[in-house]
C-alpha positions as CSV (number, residue, x, y, z in Angstrom):
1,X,5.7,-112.4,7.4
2,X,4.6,-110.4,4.0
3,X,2.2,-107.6,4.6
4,X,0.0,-106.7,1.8
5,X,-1.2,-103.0,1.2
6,X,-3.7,-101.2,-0.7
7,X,-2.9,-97.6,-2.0
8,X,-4.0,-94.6,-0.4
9,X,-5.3,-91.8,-2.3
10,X,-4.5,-87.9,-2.0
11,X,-2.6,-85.1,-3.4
12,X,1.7,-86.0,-3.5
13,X,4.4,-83.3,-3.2
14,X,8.1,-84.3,-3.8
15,X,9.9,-81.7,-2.4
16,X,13.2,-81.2,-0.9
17,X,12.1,-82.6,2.0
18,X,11.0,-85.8,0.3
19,X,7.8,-86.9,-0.6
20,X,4.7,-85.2,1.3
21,X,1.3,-86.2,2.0
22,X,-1.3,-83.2,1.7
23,X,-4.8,-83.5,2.6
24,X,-7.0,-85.9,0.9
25,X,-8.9,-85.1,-1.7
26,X,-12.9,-84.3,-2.0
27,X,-14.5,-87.4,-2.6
28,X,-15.8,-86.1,-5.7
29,X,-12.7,-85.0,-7.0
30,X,-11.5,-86.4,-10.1
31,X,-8.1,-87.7,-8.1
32,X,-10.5,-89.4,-6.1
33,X,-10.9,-92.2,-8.5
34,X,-9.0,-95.6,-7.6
35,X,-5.0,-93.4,-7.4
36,X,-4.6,-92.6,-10.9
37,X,-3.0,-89.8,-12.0
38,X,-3.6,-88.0,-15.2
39,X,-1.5,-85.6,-17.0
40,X,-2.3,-81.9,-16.4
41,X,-0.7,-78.8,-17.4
42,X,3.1,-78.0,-16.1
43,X,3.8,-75.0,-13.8
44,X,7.2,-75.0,-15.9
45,X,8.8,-76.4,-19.2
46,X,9.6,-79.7,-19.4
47,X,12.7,-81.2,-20.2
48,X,13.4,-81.8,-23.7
49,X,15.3,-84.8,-24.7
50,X,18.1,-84.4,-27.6
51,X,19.8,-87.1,-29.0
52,X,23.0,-86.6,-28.6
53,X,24.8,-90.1,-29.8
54,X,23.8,-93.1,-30.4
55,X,27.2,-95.9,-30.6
56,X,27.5,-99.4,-31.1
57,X,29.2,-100.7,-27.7
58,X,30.2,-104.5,-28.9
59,X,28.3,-107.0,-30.7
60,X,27.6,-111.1,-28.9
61,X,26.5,-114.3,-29.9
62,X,23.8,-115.7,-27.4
63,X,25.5,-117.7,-24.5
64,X,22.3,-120.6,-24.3
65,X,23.4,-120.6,-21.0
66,X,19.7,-118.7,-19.1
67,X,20.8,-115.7,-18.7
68,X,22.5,-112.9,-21.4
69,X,23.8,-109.2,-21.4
70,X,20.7,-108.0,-20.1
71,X,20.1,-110.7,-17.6
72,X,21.2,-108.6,-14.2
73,X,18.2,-106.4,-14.6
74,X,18.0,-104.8,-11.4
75,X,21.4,-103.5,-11.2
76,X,23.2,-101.7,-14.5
77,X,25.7,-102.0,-16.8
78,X,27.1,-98.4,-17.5
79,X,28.3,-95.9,-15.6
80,X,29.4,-92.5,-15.3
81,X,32.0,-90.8,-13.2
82,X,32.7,-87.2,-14.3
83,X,33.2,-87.0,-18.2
84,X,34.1,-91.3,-18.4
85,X,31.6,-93.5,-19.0
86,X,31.8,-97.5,-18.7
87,X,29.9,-100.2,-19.9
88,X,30.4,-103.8,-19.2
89,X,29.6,-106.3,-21.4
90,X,30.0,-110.3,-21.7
91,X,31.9,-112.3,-24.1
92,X,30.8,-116.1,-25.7
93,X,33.7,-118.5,-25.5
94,X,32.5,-120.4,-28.6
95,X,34.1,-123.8,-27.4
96,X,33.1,-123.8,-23.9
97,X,30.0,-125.3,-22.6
98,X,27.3,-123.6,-21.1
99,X,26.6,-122.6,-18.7
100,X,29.6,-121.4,-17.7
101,X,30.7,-120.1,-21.6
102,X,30.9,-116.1,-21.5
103,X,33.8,-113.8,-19.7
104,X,33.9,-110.0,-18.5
105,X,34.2,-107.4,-20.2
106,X,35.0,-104.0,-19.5
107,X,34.5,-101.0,-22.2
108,X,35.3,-97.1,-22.1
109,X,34.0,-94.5,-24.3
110,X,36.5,-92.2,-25.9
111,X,37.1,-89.7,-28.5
112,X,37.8,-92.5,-30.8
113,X,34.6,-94.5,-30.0
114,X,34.1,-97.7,-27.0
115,X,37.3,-99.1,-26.5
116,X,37.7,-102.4,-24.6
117,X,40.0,-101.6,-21.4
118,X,39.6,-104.9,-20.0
119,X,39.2,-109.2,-20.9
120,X,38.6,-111.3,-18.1
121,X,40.0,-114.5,-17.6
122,X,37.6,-116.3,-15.2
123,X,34.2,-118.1,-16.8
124,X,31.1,-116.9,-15.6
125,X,27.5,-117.1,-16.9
126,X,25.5,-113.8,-15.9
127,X,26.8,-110.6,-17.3
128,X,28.7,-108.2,-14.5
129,X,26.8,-105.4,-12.8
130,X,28.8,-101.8,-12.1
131,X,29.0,-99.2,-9.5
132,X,31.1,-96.1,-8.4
133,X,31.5,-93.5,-6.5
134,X,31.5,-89.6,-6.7
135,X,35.0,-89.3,-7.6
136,X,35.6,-93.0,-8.6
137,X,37.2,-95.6,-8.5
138,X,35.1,-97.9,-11.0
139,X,33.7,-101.3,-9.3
140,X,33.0,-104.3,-11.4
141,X,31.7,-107.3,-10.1
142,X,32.3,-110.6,-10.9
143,X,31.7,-113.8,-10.4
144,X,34.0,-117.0,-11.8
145,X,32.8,-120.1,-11.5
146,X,35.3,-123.3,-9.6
147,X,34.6,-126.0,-12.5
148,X,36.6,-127.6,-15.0
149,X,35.5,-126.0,-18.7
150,X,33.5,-129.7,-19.2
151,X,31.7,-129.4,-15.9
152,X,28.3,-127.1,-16.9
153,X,27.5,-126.3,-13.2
154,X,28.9,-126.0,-9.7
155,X,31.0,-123.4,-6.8
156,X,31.9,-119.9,-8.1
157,X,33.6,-116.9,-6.1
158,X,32.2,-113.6,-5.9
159,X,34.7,-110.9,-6.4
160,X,34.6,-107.4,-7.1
161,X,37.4,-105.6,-9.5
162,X,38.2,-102.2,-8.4
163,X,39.5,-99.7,-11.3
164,X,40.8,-96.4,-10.3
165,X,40.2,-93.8,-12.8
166,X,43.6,-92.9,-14.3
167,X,44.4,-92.4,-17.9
168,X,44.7,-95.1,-19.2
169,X,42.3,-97.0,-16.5
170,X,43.7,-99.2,-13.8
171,X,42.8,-102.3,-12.5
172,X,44.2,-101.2,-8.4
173,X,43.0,-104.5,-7.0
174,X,40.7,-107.3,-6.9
175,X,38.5,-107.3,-3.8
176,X,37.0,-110.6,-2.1
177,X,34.2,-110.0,-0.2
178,X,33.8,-110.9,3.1
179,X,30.6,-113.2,4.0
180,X,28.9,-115.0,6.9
181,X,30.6,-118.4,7.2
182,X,31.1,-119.9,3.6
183,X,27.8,-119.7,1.3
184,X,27.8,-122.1,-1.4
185,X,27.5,-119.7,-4.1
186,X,27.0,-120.7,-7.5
187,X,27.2,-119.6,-11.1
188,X,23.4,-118.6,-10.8
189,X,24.1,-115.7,-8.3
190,X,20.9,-113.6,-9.8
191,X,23.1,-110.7,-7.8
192,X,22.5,-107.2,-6.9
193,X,25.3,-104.0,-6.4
194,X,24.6,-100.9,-5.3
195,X,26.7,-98.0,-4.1
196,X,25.9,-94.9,-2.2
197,X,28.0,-93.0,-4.2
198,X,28.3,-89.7,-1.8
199,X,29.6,-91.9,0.8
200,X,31.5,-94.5,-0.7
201,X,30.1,-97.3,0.6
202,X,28.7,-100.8,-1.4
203,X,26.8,-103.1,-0.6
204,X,26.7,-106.8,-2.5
205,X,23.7,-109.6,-2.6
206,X,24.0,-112.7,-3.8
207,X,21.3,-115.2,-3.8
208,X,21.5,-119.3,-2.5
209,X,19.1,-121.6,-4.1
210,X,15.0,-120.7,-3.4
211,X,15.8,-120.1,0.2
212,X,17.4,-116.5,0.9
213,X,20.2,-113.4,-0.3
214,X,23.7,-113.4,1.5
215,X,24.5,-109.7,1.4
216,X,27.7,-107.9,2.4
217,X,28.4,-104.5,2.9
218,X,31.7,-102.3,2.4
219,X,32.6,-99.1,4.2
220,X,33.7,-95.6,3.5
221,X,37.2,-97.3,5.1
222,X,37.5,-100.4,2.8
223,X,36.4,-102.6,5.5
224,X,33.5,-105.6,4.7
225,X,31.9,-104.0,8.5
226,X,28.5,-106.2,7.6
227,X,27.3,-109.4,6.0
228,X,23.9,-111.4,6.7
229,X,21.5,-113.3,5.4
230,X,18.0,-111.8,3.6
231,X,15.0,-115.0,4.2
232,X,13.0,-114.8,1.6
233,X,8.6,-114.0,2.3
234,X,6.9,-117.0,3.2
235,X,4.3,-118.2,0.4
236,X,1.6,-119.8,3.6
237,X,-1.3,-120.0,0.7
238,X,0.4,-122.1,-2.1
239,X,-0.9,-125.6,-2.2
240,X,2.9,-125.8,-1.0
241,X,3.7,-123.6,1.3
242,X,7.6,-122.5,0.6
243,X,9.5,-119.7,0.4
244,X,9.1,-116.9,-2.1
245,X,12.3,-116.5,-4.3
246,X,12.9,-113.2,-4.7
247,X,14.5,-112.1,-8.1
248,X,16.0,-109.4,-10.4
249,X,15.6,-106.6,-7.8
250,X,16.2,-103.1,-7.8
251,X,18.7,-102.5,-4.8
252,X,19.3,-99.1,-3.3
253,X,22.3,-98.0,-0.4
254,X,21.8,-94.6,0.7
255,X,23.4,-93.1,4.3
256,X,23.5,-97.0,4.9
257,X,20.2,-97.4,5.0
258,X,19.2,-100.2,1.7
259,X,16.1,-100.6,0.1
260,X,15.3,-103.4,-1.9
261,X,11.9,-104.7,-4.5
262,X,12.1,-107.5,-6.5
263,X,9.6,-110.0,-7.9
264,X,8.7,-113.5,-7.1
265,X,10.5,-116.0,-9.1
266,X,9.3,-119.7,-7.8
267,X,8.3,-122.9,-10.1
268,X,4.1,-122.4,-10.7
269,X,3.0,-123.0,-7.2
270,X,-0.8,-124.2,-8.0
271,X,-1.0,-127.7,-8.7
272,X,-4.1,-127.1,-11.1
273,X,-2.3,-124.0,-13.2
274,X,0.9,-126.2,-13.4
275,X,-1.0,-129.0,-15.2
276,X,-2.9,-126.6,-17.8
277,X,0.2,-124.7,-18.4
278,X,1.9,-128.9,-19.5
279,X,-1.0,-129.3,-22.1
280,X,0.5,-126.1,-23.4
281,X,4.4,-126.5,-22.9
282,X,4.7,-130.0,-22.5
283,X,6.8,-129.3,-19.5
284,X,6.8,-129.9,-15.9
285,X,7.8,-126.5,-14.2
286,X,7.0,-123.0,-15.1
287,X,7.6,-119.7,-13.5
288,X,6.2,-117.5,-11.5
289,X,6.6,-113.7,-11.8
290,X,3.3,-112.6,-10.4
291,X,4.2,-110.5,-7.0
292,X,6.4,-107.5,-6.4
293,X,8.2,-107.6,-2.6
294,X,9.6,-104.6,-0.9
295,X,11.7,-104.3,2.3
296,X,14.0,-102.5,3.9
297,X,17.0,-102.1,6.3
298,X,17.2,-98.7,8.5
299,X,20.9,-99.4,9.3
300,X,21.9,-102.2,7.4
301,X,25.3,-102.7,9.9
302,X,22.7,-103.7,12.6
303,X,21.3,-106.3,9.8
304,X,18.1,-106.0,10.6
305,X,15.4,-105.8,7.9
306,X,11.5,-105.0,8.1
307,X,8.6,-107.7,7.3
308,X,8.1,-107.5,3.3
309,X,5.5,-105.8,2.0
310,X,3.7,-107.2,-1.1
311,X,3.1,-104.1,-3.6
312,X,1.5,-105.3,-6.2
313,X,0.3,-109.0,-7.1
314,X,-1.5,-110.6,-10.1
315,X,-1.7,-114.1,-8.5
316,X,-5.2,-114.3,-8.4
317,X,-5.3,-114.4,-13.0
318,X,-1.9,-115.8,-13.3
319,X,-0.9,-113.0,-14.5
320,X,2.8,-110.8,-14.7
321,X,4.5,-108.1,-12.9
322,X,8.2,-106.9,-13.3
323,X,10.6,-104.3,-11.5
324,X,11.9,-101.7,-13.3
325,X,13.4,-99.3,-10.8
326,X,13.4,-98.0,-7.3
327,X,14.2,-94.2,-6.0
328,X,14.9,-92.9,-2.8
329,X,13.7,-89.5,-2.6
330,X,15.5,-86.5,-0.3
331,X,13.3,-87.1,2.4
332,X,12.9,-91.2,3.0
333,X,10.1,-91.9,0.7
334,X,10.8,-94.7,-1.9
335,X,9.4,-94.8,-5.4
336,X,9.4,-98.2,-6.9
337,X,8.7,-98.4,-10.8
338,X,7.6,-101.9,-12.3
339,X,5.5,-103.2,-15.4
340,X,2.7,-105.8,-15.5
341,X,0.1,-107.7,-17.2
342,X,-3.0,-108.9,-15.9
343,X,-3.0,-112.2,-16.7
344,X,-2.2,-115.2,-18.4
345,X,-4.7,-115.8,-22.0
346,X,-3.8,-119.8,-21.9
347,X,-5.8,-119.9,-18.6
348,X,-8.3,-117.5,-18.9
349,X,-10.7,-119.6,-20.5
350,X,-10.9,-122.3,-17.8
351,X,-10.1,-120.0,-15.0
352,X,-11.2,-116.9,-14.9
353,X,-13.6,-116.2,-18.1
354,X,-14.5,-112.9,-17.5
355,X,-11.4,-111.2,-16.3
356,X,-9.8,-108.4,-19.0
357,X,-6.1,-108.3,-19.8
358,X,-4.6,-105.2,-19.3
359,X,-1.0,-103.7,-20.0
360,X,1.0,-101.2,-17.5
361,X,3.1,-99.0,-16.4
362,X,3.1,-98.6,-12.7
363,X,5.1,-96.4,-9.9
364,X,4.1,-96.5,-6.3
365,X,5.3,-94.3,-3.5
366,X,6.2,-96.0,0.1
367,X,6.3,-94.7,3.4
368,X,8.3,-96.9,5.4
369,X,6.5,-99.2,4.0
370,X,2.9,-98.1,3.7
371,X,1.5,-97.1,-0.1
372,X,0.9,-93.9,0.1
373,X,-0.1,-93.1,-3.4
374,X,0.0,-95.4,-7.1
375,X,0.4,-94.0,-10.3
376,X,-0.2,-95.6,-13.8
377,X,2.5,-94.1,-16.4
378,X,0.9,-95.6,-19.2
379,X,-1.7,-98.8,-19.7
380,X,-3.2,-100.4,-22.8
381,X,-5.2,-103.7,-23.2
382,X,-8.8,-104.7,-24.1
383,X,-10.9,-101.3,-24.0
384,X,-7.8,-99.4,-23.1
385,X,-6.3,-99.1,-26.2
386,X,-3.0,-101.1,-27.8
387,X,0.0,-99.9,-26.0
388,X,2.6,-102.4,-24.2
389,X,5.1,-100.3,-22.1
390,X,8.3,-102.2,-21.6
391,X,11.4,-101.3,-19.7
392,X,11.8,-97.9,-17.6
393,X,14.0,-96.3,-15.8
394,X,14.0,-93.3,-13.4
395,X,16.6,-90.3,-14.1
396,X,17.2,-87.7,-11.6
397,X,18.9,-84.4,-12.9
398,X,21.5,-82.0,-10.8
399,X,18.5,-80.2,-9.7
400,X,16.2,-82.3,-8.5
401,X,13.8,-83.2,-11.2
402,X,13.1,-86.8,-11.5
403,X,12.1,-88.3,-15.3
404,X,11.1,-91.6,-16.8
405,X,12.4,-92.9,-19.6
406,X,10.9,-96.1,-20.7
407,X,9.8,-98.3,-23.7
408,X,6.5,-98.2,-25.7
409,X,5.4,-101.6,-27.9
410,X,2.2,-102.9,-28.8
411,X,0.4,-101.0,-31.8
412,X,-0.9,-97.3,-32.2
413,X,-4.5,-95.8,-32.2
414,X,-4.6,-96.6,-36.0
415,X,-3.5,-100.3,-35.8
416,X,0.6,-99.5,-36.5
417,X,3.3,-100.7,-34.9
418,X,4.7,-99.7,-31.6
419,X,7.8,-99.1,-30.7
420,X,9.4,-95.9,-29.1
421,X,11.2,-94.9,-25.9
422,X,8.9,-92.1,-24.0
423,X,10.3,-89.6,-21.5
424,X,7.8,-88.2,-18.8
425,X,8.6,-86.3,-15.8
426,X,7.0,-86.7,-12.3
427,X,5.9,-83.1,-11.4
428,X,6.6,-81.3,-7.8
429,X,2.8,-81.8,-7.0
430,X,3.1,-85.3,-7.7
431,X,1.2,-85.6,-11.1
432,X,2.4,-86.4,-14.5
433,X,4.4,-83.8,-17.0
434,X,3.3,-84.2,-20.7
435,X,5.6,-87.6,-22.1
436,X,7.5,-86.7,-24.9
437,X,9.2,-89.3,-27.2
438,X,12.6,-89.3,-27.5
439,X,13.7,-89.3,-31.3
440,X,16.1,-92.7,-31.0
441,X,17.1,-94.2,-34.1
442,X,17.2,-97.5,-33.0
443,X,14.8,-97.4,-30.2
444,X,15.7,-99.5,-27.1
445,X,13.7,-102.1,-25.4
446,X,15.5,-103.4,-22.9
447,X,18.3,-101.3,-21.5
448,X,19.9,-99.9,-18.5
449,X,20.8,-96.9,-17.2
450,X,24.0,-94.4,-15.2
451,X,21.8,-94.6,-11.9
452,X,22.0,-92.9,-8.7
453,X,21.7,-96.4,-7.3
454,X,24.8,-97.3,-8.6
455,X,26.5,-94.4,-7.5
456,X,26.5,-92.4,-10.6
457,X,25.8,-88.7,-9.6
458,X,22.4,-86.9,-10.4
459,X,22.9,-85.3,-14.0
460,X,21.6,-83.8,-17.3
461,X,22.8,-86.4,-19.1
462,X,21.5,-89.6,-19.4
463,X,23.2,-92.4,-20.5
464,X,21.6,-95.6,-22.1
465,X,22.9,-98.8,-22.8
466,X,20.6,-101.2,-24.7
467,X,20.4,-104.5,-26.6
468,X,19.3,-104.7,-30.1
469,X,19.7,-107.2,-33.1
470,X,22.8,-109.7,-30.9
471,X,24.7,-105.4,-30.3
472,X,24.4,-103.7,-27.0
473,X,24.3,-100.4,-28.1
474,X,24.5,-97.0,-26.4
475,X,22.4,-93.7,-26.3
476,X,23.5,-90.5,-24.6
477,X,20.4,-88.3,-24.0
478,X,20.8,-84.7,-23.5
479,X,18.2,-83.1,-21.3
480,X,18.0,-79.6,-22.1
481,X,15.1,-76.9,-21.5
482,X,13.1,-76.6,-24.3
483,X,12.0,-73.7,-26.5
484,X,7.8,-72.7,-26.1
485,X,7.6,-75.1,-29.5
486,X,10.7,-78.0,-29.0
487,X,10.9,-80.1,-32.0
488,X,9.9,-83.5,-30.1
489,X,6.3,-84.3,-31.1
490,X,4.1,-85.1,-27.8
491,X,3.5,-89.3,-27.3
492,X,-0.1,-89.8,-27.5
493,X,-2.7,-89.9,-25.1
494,X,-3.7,-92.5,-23.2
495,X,-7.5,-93.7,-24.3
């Protein structure tokens, strides 16, 4: 069952209590118009972003395997625990054969730049998401494949490496999760980690062909008390009706309760789009990434889960949509952050002549599971000027502010090119703070984040780890109160 919800419209408060819905506004208000918000003036400062570092991590060759450093999207890469930070990273084995042809790796930053603390030994193909709690340990996860080195597919192991935070790092123990019967997981585990970092709990999903997630979860005791199985939404109005895969999500474990929003990720599921899209590729299968699903688990040891809810869609114009992030804020609420375009030039001609494309930047707030308000960031696109946002991530600060940092392509007002990472913050009141860019010499367009989904706590700092040029590099971001004037010139407007 997939439930499909259109946003409501109002005045937002996130307070300590969560997010709170006010009374509506006058229907000739200007927040009356179709849930956007525009930026007005802050009640206080907003944060201003100083560059404190920015360090080459490692440098890769490409894997030409499908997936790459970037590839677990939905989960992160760095971490911080008190003053360490880790990044993982991936390895090319230049004489094996995709697709299993990279290994782990495991870096630490230190007074003496990224040093590598750990080399795996086991073959893998997707790079290897991180998590920890409050006072560590460090999790890695991992995932070796079964084959011989000539065999380019087949059975892998989930495992998870647990490092305890001594000086120099330890690798304490390798953990094997604990599942429901034997799933036949493979080297494509398109897999999600996520701690509740207070707690010290994890949970772990891995998905099984087009059909569903296997998820297990792990105590504050060490015990694997859960494991299930996730169905995937039911696509009832393809020309094939299948299951919706669900991919690259944004997974969240708080008090055991876990959210999760990912986007569809199924082979073109109209026959007539499919052809078209051969003229133009000459190949038989192309993807869909057009509609963003949300659920939810209340208790996730009782592994139950709610109907999905459809957020957002661009099915009907073939058009885009990706997740970027999701937050669970004090009180229950969940903002979910993604990116889309409208749809798909190739077709539009044949298809759907008079539609417009359009660019975005898109947050939405849910109340188990209902839309209670929808915000656009930042948009460009015919009539709307020629920004492309890219990549963003929420950051949440030891007080309780919560940012955006994202990515910024496309061109300027003056026909330049684009490309900058932007820093907004989502006021008490629910509007937008003025965006600021953040002054990166090498700016970042794909990257991820220390998270409070991975178990990292809240904090000023905020800690980037980005690909750029065949180098993951890394950007630590000071977020400090400004002076009346900060230095940081303002991004521009929105048309």
């Amino acid at each position: 069952m997939v439930t499909t919800l259109a946003p409501r419209v109002g005045c937002l408060f996130l307070a300590a209590g969560g997010v709170l819905w006010a009374e509506p506004p006058r229907a000739d208000s200007a927040s009356a118009t179709a849930g956007r918000v525009v930026s007005v003036p802050a009640p206080h400062r907003p944060r201003q972003p100083v560059v404190a570092a920015e360090e080459e991590v490692y440098r890769f060759e490409p894997a030409n395997n499908g997936a790459g450093p970037m590839w677990c999207h939905g989960s992160t890469c760095i971490v911080r625990s008190g003053a360490r930070v880790l990044a993982s990273g991936i390895e090319t084995l230049a004489a094996a054969k995709p697709l299993n042809n990279c290994l782990p790796l495991l870096f630490e930053r230190t007074n003496d730049g990224w040093q590598l603390v750990y080399r795996g030994t086991g073959r893998t193909r997707e790079p290897c998401p991180l998590a920890t709690f409050a006072a560590g340990p460090v999790f890695l996860s991992i995932n070796p494949t079964r084959t011989e080195p000539d065999v380019p597919s087949g059975p892998a192991q989930p495992q998870i490496l647990q490092f305890d935070l001594d000086v120099p790092l330890v690798h304490r123990a390798t953990l094997l999760p604990e599942w429901d019967g034997a799933p036949p997981f493979t080297e494509h585990s398109y897999r999600s980690l996520a701690a509740d970092g207070a707690r010290g709990e994890l949970i772990l999903l891995q998905n099984i062909g087009y059909t569903h997630a296997e998820w297990t979860f792990r105590d504050r005791h060490g015990n694997w008390a859960a494991h299930g199985q996730l169905r995937w939404p039911w696509g009832a109005e393809y020309d094939r009706p299948q299951p919706i895969r669900v991919c690259y999500p944004a997974v969240a474990l708080k008090d055991r309760a876990v959210y999760f929003c990912g986007v569809s990720d199924i082979v073109e599921p109209y026959q007539a789009w499919r052809e078209y899209k051969k003229q133009h590729t000459g190949k038989d299968w192309d993807y869909d990434f057009r509609r963003l699903f949300f659920t939810w688990s209340d208790d996730i040891t009782t592994g139950q889960f709610h109907a999905w809810v459809e957020v957002a869609s661009r099915d009907q114009t073939c058009g885009w949509i990706f997740p970027s992030d999701l937050y669970v804020a004090p009180g229950g609420d969940v903002l979910v952050l993604w990116t889309e375009r409208a749809l798909d030039e190739r077709l539009r001609p044949r298809f759907f002549p008079s539609a417009k494309q359009r660019y975005a930047l898109e947050c939405a707030v849910l109340r188990r599971g209902s839309i209670i308000r929808r915000t656009t960031l930042v948009e460009g696109g015919e009539g709307l000027g020629g920004a492309q946002p890219g990549t963003a991530r929420f950051q949440v600060t030891e007080d309780g502010r919560l940012l955006v940092f994202y990515f910024v392509g496309g061109v300027d007002a003056q026909g330049n090119a684009l490309a900058e990472n932007r820093l907004v913050e989502i006021l008490p009141d629910g509007t937008l703070g003025d965006p600021v860019v953040v002054p990166l010499q090498r700016p970042l367009a794909a990257f991820f984040t220390a998270t409070v989904r991975a178990g990292c706590r809240p904090a000023p700092i905020l800690d980037v780890l980005g690909s750029a040029d065949h180098t993951i590099r890394y950007a630590q971001i000071r977020l400090d109160e400004p002076a009346p004037h900060g230095p940081n010139r303002p991004a521009p407007a929105s048309p």
